[in-house]
C-alpha positions as protocol buffer text, in pm:
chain_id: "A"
residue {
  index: 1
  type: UNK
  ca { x: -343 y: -1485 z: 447 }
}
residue {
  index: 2
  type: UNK
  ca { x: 24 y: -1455 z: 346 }
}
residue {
  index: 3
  type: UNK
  ca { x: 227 y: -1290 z: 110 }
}
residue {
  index: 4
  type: UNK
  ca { x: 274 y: -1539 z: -146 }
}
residue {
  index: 5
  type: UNK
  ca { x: -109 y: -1663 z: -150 }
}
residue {
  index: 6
  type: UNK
  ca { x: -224 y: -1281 z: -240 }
}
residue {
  index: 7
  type: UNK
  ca { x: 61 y: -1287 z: -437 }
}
residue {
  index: 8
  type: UNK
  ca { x: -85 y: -1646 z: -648 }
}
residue {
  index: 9
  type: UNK
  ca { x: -462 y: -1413 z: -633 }
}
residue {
  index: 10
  type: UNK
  ca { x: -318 y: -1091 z: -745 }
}
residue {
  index: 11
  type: UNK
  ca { x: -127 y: -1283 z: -1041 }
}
residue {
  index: 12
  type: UNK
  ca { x: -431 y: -1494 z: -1118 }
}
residue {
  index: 13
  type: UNK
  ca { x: -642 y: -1161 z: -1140 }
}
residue {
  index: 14
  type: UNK
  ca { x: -415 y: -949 z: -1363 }
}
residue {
  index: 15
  type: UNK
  ca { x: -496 y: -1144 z: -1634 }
}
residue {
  index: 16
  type: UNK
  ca { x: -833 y: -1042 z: -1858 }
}
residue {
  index: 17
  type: UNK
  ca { x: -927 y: -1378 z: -1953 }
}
residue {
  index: 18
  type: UNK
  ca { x: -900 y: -1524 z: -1596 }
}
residue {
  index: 19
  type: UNK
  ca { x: -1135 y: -1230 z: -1487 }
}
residue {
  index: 20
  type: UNK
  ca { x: -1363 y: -1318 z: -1713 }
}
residue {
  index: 21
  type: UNK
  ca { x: -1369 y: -1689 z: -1625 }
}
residue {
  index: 22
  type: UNK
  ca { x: -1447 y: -1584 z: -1262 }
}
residue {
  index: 23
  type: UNK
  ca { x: -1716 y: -1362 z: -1406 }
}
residue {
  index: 24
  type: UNK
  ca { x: -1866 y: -1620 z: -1595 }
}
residue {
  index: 25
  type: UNK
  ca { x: -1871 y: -1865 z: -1265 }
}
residue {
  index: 26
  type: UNK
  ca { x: -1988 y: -1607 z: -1047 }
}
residue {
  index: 27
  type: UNK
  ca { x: -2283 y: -1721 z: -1230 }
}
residue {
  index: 28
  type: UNK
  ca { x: -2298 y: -2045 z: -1123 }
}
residue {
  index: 29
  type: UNK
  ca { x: -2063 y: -2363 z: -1157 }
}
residue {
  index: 30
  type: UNK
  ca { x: -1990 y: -2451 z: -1511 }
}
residue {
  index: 31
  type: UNK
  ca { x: -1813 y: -2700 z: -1767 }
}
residue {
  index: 32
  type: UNK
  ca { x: -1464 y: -2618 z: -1913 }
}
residue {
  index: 33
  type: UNK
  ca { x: -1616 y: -2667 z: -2250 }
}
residue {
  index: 34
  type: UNK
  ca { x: -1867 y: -2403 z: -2133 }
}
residue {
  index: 35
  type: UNK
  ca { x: -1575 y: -2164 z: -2041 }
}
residue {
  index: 36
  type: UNK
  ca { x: -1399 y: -2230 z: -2392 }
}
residue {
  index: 37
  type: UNK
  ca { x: -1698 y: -2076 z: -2582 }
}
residue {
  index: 38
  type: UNK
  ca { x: -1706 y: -1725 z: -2493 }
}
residue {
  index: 39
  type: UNK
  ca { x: -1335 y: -1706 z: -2487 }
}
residue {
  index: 40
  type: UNK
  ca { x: -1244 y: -1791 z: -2811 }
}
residue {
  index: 41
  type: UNK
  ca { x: -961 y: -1994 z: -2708 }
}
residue {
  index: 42
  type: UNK
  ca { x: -849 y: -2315 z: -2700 }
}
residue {
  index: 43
  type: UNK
  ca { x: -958 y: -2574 z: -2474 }
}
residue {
  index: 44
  type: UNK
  ca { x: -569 y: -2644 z: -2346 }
}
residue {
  index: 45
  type: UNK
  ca { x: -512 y: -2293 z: -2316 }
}
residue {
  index: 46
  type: UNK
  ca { x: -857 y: -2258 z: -2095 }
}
residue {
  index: 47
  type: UNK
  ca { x: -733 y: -2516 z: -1900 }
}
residue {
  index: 48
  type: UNK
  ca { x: -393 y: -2354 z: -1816 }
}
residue {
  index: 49
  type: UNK
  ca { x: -572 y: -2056 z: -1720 }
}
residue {
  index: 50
  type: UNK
  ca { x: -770 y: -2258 z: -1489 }
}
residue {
  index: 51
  type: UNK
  ca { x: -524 y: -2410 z: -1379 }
}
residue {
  index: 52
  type: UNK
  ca { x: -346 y: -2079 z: -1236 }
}
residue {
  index: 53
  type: UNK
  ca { x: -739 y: -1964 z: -1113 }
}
residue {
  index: 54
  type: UNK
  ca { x: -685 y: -2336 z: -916 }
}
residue {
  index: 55
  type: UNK
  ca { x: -342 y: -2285 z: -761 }
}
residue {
  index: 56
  type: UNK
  ca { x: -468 y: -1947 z: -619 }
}
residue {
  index: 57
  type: UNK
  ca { x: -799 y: -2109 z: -475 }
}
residue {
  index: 58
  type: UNK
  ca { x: -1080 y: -1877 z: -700 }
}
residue {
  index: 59
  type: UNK
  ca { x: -1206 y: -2189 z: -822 }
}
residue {
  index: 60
  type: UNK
  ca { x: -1228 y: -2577 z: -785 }
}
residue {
  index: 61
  type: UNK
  ca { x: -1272 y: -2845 z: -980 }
}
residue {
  index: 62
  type: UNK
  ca { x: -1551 y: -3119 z: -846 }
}
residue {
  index: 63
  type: UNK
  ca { x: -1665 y: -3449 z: -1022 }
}
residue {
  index: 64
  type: UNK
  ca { x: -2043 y: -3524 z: -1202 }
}
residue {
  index: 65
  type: UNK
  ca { x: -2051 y: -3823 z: -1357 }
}
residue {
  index: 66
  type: UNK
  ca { x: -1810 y: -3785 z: -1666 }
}
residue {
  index: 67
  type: UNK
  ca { x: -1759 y: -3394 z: -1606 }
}
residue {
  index: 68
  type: UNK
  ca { x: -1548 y: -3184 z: -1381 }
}
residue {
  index: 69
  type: UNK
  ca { x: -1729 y: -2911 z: -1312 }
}
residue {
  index: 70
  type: UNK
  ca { x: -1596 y: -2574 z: -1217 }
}
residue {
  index: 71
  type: UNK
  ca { x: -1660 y: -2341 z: -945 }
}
residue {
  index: 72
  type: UNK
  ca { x: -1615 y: -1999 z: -824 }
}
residue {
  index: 73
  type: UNK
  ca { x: -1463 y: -1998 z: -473 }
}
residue {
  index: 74
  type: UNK
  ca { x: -1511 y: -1677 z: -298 }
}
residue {
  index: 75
  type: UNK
  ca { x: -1308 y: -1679 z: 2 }
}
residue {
  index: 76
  type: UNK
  ca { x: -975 y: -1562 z: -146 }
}
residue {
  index: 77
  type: UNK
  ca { x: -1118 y: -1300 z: -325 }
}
residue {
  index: 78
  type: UNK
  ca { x: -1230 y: -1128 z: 24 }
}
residue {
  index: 79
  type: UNK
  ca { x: -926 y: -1184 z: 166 }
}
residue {
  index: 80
  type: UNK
  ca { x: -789 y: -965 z: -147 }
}
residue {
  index: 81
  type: UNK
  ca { x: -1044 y: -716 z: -66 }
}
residue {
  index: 82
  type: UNK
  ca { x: -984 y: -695 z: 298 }
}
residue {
  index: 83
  type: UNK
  ca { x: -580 y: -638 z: 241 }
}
residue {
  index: 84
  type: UNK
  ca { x: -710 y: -315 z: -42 }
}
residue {
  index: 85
  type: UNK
  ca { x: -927 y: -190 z: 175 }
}
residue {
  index: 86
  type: UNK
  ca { x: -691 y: -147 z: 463 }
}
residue {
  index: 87
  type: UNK
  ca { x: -493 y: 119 z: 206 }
}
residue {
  index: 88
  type: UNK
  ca { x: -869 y: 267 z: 186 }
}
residue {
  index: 89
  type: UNK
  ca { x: -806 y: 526 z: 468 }
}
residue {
  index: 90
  type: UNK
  ca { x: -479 y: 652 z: 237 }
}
residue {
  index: 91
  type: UNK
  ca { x: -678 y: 722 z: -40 }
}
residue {
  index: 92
  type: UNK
  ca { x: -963 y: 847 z: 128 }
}
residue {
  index: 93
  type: UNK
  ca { x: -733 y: 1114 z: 355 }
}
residue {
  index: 94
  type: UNK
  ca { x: -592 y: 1180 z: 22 }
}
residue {
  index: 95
  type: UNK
  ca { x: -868 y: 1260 z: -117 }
}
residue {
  index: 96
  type: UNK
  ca { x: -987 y: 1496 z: 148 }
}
residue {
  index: 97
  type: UNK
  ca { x: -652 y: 1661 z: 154 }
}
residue {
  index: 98
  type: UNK
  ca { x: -752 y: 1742 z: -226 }
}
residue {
  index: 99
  type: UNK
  ca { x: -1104 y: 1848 z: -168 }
}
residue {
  index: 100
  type: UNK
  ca { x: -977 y: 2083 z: 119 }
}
residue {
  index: 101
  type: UNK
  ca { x: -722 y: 2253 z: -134 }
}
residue {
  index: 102
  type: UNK
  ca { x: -986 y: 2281 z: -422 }
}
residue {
  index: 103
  type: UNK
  ca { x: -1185 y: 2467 z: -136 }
}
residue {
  index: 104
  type: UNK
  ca { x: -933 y: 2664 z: -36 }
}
residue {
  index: 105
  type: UNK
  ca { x: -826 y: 2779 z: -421 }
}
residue {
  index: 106
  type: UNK
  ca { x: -1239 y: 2836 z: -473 }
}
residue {
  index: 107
  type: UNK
  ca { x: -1215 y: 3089 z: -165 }
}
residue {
  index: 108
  type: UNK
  ca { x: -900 y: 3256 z: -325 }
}
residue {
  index: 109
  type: UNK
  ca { x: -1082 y: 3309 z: -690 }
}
residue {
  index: 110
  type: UNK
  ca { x: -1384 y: 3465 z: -492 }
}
């Protein structure tokens, strides 16, 4: 994965409403009238937000008949995970390091 594709997921994901939209299909594929509901917004302003969830490849667009049905597509999202979790041994070392100094200033108050 490069640099500017985690870039396009981590931009699509900062945003609430876009999380929500990926929420919402991680429940199975659904309309974009279907995504305007819960939102509250607009059905253009649904669309640009799907738009950006498109151009970072969380979702796709397919054709039914008269509808273009959306859907969640996972693979970019593990690729996120996979480049956070290789900080996870920095946060997990610091986090011992503070566990060992909580010990160590419990053994001093004893």
């Amino acid at each position: 994965m490069t640099a500017a594709q985690l870039d396009l997921i981590f931009g699509a994901l900062s945003d609430p409403t876009r999380r929500a939209m990926l929420a919402q299909l991680a429940r199975g594929e659904s309309t974009v009238n279907a995504l305007v509901e819960p939102s509250g917004l607009s059905q253009p302003t649904v669309s640009k937000h799907l738009k950006i969830l498109e151009q970072a490849g969380l979702v796709s667009r397919g054709r039914a008949a008269q509808t273009r049905p959306v859907r969640l597509e996972a693979a970019p999202l593990a690729a996120a995970a996979q480049w956070i979790d290789h900080y996870k041994t920095f946060w997990t070392a610091s986090y011992d390091r503070l566990d060992e100094y909580l010990q160590d200033l419990k053994g001093e108050e004893s």
